[in-house]
N, C-alpha and C positions, 0 to 999 in steps of 0.2 A: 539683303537676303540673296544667297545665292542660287542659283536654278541648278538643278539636279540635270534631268533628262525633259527634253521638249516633250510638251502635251499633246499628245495622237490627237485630240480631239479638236487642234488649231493646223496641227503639221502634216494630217492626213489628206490624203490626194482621195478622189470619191472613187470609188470602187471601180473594176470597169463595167461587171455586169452581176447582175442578181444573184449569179451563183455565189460570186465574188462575195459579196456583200455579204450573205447568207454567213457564209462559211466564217469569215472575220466576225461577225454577229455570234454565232455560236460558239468562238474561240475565247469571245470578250468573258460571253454568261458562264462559261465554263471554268475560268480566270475567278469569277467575281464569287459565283457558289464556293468556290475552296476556299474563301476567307480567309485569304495567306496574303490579298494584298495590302500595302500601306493605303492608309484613307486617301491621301493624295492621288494613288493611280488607281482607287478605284472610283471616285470620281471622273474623272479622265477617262475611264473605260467607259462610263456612265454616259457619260455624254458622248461619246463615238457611236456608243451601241444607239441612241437616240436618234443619231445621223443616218445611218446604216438602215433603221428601221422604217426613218421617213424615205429612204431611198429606193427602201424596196416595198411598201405599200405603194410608191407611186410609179414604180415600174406596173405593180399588177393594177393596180388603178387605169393604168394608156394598156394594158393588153385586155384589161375587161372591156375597155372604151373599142377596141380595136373589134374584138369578137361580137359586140352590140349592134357595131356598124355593120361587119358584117353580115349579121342575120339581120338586116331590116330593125332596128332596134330591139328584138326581142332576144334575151339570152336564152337560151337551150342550153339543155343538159349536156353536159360531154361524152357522150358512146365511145368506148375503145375496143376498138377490136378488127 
C-alpha cells in the first residue's frame, strides 16, 4: 500500500507554546466540523487534536500549580483591574 501524505499526528513537532497549540487545536476542529475530510485525515487530525489538548491542559495544570504556590496553597479569585 502506498502512503499518500505523512500523518501530522506521528510527524508533528509539539507546539511551541499554548497559544500555539490553541490555535492548531481550533484549525484541526474547524477542518473536522466541515466534514469534507477523507476518514484517513480526519483520523489524523483526531489524534493531533488529542495531543494539542493534552499539551495544553497541562500547561494550565503547572500554571494553576505555579499560582497555588504562590498564594501559600490557596487559589484566589483573579481581580483585573
Amino acid at each position: 500500500m502506498a502512503k499518500g501524505s505523512t500523518s501530522p499526528a506521528t510527524t508533528a513537532a509539539p507546539p511551541a507554546s499554548y497559544e500555539d497549540a490553541l490555535r492548531e487545536l481550533e484549525r484541526l476542529v474547524a477542518g473536522m466540523e466541515g466534514g469534507q475530510l477523507p476518514l484517513d485525515q480526519m483520523l489524523d487530525s483526531y489524534r493531533r487534536g488529542a495531543e494539542l489538548l493534552a499539551f495544553c491542559r497541562g500547561k494550565l495544570e503547572a500554571v494553576e500549580a505555579q499560582v497555588k504556590l504562590l498564594e501559600d496553597g490557596q487559589l484566589k479569585p483573579w481581580i483585573s483591574g
